[in-house]
Residue frames as qw, qx, qy, qz and C-alpha x, y, z in Angstrom:
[[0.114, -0.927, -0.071, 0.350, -96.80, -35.84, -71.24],
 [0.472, -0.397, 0.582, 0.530, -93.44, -36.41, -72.86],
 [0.506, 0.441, 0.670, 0.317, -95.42, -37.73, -76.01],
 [0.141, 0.926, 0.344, 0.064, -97.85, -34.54, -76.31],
 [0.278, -0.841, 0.130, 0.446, -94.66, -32.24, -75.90],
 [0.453, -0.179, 0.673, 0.557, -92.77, -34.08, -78.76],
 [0.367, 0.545, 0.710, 0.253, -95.88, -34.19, -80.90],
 [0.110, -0.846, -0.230, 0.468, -96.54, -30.17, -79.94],
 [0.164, -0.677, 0.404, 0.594, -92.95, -28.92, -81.08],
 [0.463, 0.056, 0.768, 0.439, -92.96, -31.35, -84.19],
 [0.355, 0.745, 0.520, 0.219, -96.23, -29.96, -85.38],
 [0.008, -0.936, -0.094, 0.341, -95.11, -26.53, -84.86],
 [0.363, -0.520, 0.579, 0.513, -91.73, -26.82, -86.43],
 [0.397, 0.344, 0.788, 0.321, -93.71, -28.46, -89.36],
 [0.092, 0.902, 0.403, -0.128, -96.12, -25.45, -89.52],
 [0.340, -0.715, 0.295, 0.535, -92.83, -23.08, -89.11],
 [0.282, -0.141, 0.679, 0.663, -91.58, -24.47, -92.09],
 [0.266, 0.582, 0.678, 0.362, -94.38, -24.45, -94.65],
 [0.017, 0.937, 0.129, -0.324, -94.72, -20.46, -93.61],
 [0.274, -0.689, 0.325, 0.588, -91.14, -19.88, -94.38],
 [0.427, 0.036, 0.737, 0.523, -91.23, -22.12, -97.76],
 [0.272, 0.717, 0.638, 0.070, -94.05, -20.13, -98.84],
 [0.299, -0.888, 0.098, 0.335, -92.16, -16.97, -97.95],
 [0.370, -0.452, 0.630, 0.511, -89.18, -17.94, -99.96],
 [0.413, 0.442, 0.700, 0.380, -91.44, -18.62, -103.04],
 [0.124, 0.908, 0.389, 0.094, -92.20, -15.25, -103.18],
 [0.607, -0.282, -0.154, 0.727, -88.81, -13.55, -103.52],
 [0.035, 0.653, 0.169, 0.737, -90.36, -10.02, -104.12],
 [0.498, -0.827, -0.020, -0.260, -92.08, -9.79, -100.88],
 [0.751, -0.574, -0.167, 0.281, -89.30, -11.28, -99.33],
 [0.474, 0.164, -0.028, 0.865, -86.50, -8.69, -100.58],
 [0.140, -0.744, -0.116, -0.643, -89.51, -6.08, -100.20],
 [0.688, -0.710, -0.137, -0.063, -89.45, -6.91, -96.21],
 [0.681, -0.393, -0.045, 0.617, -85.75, -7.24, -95.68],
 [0.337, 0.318, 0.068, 0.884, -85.35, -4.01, -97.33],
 [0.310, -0.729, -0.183, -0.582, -88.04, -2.28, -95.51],
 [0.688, -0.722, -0.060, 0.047, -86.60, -3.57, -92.24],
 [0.565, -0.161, -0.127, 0.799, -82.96, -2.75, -92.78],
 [0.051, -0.654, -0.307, -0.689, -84.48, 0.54, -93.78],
 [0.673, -0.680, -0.202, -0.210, -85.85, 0.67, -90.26],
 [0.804, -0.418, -0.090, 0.413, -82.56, -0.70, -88.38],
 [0.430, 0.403, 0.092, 0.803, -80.79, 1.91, -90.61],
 [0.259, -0.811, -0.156, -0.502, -83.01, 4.69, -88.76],
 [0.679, -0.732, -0.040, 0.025, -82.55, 3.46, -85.37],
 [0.621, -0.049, -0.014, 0.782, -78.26, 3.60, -86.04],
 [0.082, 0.544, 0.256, 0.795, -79.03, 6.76, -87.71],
 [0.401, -0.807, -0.092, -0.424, -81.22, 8.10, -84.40],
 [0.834, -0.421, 0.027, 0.356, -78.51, 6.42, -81.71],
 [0.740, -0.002, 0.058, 0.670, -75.61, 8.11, -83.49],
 [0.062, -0.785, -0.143, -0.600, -77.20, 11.75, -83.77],
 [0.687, -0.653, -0.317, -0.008, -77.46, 11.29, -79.83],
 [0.839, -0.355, 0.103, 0.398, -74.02, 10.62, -79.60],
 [0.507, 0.370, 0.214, 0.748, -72.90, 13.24, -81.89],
 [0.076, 0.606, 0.023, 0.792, -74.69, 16.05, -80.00],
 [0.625, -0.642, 0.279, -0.346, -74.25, 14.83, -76.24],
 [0.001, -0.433, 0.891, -0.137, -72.02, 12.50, -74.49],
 [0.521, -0.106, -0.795, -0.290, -75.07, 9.77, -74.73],
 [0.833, -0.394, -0.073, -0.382, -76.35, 7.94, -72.02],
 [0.283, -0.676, 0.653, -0.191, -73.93, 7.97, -68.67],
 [0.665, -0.204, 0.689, -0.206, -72.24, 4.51, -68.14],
 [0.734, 0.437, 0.517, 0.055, -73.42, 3.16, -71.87],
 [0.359, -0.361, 0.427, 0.747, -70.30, 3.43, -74.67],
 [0.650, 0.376, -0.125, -0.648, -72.37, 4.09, -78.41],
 [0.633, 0.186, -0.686, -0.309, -71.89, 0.97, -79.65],
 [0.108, -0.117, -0.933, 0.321, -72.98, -0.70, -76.13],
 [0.554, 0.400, 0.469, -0.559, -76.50, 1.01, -76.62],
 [0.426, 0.417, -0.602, -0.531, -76.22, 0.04, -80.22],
 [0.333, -0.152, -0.930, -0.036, -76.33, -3.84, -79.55],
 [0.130, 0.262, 0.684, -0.668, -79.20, -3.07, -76.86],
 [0.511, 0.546, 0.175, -0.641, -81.35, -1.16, -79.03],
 [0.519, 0.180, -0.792, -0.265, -80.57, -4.31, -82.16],
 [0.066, -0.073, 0.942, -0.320, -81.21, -6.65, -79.57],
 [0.209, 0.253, 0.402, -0.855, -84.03, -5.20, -78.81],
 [0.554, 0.368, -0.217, -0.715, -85.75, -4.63, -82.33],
 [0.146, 0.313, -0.935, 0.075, -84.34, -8.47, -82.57],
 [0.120, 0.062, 0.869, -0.476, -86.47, -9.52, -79.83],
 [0.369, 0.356, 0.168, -0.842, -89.33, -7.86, -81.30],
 [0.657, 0.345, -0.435, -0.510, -89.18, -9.97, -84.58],
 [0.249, 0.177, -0.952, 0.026, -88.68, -13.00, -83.29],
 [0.230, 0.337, 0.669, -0.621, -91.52, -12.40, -80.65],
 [0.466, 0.424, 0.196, -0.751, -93.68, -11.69, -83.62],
 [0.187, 0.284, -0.933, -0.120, -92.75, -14.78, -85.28],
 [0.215, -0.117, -0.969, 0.021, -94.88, -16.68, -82.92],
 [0.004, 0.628, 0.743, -0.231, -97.42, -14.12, -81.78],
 [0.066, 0.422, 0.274, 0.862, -99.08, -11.17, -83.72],
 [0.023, -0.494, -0.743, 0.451, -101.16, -9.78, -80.37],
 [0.316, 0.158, -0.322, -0.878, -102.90, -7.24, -82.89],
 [0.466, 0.153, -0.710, -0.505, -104.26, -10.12, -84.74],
 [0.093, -0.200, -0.918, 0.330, -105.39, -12.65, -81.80],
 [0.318, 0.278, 0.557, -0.715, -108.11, -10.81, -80.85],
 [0.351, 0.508, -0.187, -0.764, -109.75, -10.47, -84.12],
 [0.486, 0.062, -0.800, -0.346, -109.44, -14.02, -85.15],
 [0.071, -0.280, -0.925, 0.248, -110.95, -15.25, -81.77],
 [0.329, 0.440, 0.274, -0.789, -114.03, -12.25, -82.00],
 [0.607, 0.386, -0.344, -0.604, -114.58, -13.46, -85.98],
 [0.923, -0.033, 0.339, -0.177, -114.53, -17.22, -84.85],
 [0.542, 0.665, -0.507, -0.080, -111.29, -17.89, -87.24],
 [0.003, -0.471, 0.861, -0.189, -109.58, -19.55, -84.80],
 [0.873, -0.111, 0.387, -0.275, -112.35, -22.75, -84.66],
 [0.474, 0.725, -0.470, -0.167, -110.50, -23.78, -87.64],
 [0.146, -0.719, 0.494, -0.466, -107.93, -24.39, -85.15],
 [0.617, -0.339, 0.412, -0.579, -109.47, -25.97, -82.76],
 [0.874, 0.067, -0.162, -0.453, -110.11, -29.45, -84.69],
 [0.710, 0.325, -0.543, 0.309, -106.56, -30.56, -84.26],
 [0.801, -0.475, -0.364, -0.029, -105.63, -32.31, -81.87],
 [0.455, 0.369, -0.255, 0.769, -102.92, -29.51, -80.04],
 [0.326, -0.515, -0.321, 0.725, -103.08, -27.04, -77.02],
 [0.191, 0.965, 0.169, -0.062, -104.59, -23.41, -77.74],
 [0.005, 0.876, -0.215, -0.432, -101.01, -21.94, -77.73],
 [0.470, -0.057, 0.749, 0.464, -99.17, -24.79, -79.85],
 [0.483, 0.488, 0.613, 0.390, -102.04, -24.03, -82.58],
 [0.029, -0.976, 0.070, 0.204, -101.62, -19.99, -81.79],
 [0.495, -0.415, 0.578, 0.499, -97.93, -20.44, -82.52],
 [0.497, 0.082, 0.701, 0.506, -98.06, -22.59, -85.36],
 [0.227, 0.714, 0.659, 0.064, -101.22, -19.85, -86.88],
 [0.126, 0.984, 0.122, 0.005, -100.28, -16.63, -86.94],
 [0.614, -0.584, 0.074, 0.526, -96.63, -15.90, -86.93],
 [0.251, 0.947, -0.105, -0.172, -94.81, -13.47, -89.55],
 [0.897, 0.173, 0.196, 0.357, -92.35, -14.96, -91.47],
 [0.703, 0.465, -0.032, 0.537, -91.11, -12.00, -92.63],
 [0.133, -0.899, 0.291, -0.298, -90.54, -9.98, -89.88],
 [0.692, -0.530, 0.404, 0.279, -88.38, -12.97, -87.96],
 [0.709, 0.221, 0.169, 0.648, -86.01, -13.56, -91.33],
 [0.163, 0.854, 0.043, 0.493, -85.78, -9.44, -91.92],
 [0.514, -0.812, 0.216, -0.170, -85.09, -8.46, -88.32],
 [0.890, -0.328, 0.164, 0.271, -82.85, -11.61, -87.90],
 [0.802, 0.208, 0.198, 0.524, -80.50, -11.28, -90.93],
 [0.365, 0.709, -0.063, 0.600, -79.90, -7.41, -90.18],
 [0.578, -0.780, 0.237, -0.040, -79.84, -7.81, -86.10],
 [0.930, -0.205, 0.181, 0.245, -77.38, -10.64, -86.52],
 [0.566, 0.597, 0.202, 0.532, -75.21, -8.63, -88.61],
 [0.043, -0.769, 0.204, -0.604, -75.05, -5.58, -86.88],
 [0.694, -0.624, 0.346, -0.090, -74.90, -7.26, -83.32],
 [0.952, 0.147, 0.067, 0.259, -72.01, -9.34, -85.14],
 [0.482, 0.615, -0.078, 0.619, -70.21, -6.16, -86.33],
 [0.340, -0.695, 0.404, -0.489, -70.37, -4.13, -82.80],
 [0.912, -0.388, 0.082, 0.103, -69.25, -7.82, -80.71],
 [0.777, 0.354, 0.040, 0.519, -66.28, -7.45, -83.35],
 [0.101, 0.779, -0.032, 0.618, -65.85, -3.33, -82.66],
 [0.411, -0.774, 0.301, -0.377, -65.90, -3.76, -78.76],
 [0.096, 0.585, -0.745, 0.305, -63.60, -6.42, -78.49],
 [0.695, -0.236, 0.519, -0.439, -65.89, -9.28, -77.03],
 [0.111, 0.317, -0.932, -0.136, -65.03, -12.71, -77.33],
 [0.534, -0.149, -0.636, -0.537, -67.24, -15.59, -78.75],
 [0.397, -0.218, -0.841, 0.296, -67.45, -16.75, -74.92],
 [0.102, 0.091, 0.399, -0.907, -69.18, -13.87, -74.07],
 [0.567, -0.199, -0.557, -0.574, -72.35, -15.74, -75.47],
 [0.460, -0.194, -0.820, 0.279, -72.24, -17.88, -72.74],
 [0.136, -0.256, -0.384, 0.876, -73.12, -15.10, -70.81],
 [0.498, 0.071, -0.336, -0.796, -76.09, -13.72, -73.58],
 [0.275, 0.034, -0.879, -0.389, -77.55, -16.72, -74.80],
 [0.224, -0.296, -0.877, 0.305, -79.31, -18.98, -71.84],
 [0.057, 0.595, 0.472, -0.648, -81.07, -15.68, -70.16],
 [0.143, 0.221, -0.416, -0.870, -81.97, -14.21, -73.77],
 [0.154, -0.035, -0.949, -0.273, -83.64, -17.15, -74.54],
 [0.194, -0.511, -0.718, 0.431, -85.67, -17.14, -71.30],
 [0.121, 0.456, 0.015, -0.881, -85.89, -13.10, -71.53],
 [0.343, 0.051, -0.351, -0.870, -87.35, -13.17, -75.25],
 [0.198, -0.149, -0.960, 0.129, -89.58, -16.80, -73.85],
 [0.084, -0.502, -0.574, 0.641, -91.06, -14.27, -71.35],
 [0.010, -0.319, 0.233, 0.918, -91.49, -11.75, -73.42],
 [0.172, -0.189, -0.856, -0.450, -93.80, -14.09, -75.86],
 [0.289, -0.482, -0.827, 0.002, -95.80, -15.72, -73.49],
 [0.060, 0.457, 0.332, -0.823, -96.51, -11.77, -71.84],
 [0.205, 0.183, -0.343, -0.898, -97.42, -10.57, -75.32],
 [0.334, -0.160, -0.889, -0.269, -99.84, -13.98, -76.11],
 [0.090, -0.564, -0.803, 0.170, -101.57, -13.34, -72.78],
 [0.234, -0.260, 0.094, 0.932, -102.02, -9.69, -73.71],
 [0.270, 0.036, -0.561, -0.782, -103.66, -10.43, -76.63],
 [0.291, -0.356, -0.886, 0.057, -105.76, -13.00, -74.96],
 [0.148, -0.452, -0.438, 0.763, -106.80, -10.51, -72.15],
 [0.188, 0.395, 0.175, -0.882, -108.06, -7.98, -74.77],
 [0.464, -0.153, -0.624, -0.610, -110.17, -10.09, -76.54],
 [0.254, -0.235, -0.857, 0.382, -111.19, -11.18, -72.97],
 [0.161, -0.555, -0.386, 0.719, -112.10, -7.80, -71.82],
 [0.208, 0.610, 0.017, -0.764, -112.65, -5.58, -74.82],
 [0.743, 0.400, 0.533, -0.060, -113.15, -8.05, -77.85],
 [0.410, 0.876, -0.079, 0.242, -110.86, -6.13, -79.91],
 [0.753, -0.239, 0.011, 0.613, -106.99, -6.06, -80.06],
 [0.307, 0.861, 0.050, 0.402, -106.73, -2.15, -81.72],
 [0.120, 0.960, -0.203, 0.149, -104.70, -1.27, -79.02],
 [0.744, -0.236, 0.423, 0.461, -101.67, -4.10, -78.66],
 [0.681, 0.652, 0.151, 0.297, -99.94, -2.22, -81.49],
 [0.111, 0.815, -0.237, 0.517, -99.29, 0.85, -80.01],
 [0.711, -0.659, 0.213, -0.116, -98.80, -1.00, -76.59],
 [0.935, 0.112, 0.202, 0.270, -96.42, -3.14, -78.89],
 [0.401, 0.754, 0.094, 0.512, -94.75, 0.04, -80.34],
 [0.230, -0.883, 0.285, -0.293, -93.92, 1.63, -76.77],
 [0.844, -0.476, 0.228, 0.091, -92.69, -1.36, -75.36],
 [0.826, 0.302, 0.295, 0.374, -90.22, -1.49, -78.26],
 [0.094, 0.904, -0.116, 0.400, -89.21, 2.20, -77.90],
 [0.421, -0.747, 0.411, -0.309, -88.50, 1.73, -74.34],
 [0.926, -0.171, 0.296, 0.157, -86.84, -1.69, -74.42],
 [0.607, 0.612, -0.068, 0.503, -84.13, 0.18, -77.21],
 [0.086, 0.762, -0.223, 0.602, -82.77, 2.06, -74.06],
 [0.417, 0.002, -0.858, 0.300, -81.60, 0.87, -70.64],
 [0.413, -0.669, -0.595, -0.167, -84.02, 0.60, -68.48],
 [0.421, -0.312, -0.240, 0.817, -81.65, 2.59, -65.61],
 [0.089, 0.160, 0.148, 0.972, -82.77, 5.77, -67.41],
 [0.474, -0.502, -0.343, -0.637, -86.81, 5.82, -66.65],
 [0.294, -0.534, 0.343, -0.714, -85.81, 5.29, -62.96],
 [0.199, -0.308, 0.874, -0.318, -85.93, 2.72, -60.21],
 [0.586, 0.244, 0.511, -0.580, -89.51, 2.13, -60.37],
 [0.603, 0.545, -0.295, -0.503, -89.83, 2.10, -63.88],
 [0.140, 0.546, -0.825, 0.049, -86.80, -0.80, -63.91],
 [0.216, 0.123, 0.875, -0.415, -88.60, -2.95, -61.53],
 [0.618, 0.484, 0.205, -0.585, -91.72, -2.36, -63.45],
 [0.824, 0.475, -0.154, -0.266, -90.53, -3.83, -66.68],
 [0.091, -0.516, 0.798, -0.296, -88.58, -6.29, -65.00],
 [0.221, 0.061, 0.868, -0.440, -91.18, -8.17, -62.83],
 [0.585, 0.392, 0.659, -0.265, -94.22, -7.48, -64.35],
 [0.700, 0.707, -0.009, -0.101, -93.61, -6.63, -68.17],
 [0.861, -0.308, 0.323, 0.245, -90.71, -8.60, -69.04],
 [0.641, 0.695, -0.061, 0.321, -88.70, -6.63, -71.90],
 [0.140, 0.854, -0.481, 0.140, -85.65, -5.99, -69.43],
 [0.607, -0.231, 0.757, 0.073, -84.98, -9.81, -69.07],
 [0.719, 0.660, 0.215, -0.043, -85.75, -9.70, -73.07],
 [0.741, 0.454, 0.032, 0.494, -82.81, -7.54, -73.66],
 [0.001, -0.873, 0.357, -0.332, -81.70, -5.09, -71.26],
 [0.457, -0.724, 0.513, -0.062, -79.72, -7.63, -68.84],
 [0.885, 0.387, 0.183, 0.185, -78.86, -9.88, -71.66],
 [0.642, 0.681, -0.013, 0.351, -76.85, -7.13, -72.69],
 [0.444, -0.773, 0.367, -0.265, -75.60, -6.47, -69.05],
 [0.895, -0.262, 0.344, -0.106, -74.71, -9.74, -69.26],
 [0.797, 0.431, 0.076, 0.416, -72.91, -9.49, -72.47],
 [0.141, 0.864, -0.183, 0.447, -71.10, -6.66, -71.32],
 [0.650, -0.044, -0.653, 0.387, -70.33, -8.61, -67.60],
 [0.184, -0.299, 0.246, -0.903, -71.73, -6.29, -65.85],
 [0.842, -0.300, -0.034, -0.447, -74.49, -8.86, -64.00],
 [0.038, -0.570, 0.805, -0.162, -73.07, -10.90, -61.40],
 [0.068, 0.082, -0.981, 0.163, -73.84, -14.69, -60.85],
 [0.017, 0.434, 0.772, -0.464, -76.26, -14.88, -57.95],
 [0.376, 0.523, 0.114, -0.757, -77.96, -11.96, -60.06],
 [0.162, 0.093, -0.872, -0.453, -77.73, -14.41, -63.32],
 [0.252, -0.168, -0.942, -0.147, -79.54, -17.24, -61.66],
 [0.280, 0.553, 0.564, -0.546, -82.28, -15.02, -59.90],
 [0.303, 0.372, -0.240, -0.844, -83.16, -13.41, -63.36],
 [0.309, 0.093, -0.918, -0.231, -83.25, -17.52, -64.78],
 [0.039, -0.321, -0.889, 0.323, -85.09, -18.78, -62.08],
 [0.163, 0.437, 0.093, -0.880, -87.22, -15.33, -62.37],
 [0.422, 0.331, -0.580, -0.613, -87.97, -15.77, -66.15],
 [0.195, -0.072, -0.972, -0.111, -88.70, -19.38, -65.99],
 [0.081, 0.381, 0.771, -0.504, -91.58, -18.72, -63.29],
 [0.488, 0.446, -0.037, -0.749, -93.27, -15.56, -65.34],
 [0.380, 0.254, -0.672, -0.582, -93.42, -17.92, -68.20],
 [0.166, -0.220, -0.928, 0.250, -95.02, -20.63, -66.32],
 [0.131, 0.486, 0.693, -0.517, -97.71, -18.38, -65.09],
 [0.438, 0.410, 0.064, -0.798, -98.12, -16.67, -67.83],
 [0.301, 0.084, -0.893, -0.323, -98.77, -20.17, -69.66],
 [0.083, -0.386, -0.849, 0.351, -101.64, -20.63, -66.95],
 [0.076, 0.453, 0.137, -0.878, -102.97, -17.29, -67.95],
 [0.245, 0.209, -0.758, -0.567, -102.97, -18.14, -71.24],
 [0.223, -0.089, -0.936, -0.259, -105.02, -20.75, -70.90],
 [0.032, -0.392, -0.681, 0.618, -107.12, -19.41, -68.34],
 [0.175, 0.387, -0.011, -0.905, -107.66, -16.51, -70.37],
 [0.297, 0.087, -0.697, -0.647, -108.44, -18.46, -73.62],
 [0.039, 0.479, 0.852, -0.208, -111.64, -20.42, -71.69],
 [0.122, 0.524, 0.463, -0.704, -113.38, -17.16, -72.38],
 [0.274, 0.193, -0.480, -0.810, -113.47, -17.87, -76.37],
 [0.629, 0.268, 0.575, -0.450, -116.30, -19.23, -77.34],
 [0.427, 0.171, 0.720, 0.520, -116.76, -21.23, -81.01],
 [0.165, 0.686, 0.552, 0.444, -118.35, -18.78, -83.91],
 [0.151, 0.490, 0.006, 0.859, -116.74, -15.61, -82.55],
 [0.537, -0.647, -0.534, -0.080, -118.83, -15.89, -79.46]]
C-alpha cells in the first residue's frame, strides 16, 4: 500500500513537472496568464474597496480582513484547478480520451491529477495571491506564527475542496455526459467563497460547510488566521475535512465505474 502511494505521488510530481517545464518554455503565454490574472485580482481589490468606500463593509470584517478572504479564496481556486479542470473531465471521459490513461499502471484520480491540470492558472493565481496575502499579513499586524493557525486546515480545506470538485465532474459525466455546466457552478462557488459565509445566513453556512466544502477552503482558514476559531472548533473542522475527503475519494471512484472505454 505504502509502495503504490510512493509510486502514485512520484508519478504525479513527475507529470507536475513536465507541465510546468513546458509552461516556462513558452514565456509569452506565461507573462500573457500572469498578466491576465493579476488583471483579475486587480478587479476583485478594485470591487472590495468600492464597497468599503461607499458603506462601512461587511459588519465584524476590517477591509483588508475580507481582502485576504476573497485572495485566499481566488487562491484556492487556482490551485484547485491545478489538479482538476471539472469542465474538462466530462468531455474527455464522453470522447474516450481518457483510455489513453488508463494503460498505466495508476488509480483513476492519480492519472486525473497528473492529466489535466492548468499550469497557468496555479503559477498566475499563486504569485499574485501570495503577494497580496503577504502585503495585508504585513498591514494587519499578524505574525509569521499566525500560519500555524492557516496552514494545516487550509491544506485540508483546499484537499476537500478538490476531491468535491473531481467528484462533480465525475457525477456529470455520470448523469448528463456533459460537463457545460461545472463552469458556472465553478464561477458561483468562487463568488460566494470571496465573502464570509456569515452573510448568506445560518443555513447557507452549514450548507457550504458540510456538504460543499469552500468554507473549510477559505472562510475558517481565515477565521483562523484572524484567531477567531477556537481549538475544539479547529480539530472538529480537521477531523471534519479529513472524512469529506475520504468519502469523496470513494465517490470518486464509485462514480468513475460508470466510464466505459471509447467514450462509452
Amino acid at each position: 500500500m505504502k509502495s503504490e502511494l510512493y509510486d502514485a505521488i512520484r508519478y504525479y510530481l513527475a507529470s507536475s513537472y513536465y507541465s510546468m517545464k513546458n509552461w516556462v518554455n513558452s514565456p509569452y503565454q506565461v507573462w500573457f496568464f500572469v498578466l491576465q490574472n493579476l488583471i483579475s485580482l486587480s478587479f476583485l481589490i478594485l470591487s472590495i474597496s468600492v464597497i468599503y468606500s461607499v458603506s462601512s463593509g461587511i459588519t465584524g470584517w476590517s477591509y483588508f480582513q475580507l481582502l485576504f478572504l476573497s485572495v485566499l479564496s481566488q487562491l484556492t481556486m487556482g490551485i484547485s484547478s491545478f489538479v482538476v479542470i471539472p469542465q474538462m473531465l466530462p468531455e474527455m471521459l464522453r470522447e474516450g480520451q481518457f483510455d489513453t490513461y488508463l494503460v498505466r499502471p495508476y488509480g483513476k484520480l492519480t492519472l486525473m491529477a497528473s492529466s489535466m491540470g492548468i499550469v497557468s492558472y496555479f503559477f498566475s493565481y499563486f504569485i499574485g495571491g501570495i503577494a497580496v496575502l503577504a502585503y495585508i499579513s504585513v498591514r494587519l499586524k499578524l505574525q509569521p506564527a499566525a500560519l500555524l493557525g492557516l496552514l494545516p486546515l487550509y491544506v485540508l480545506g483546499v484537499a476537500a475542496f478538490t476531491m468535491f470538485m473531481a467528484v462533480l465532474a465525475v457525477a456529470m459525466y455520470a448523469f448528463f455526459k456533459s460537463g457545460a455546466a461545472t463552469q458556472q457552478i465553478e464561477r458561483v462557488l468562487w463568488t460566494l467563497g470571496a465573502y464570509p459565509l456569515n452573510v448568506y445566513g445560518a443555513a447557507a453556512q452549514l450548507f457550504f460547510t458540510l456538504l460543499v466544502p469552500i468554507g473549510i477552503a477559505t472562510y475558517y482558514p481565515s477565521q483562523a488566521f484572524f484567531g477567531r476559531v477556537s481549538l475544539l472548533h479547529y480539530a472538529f473542522l480537521s477531523i471534519f475535512a479529513v472524512f469529506f475527503i475520504s468519502l469523496m475519494y470513494m465517490l470518486f471512484n464509485r462514480l468513475m465505474r460508470s466510464y466505459e472505454s471509447g467514450g462509452g
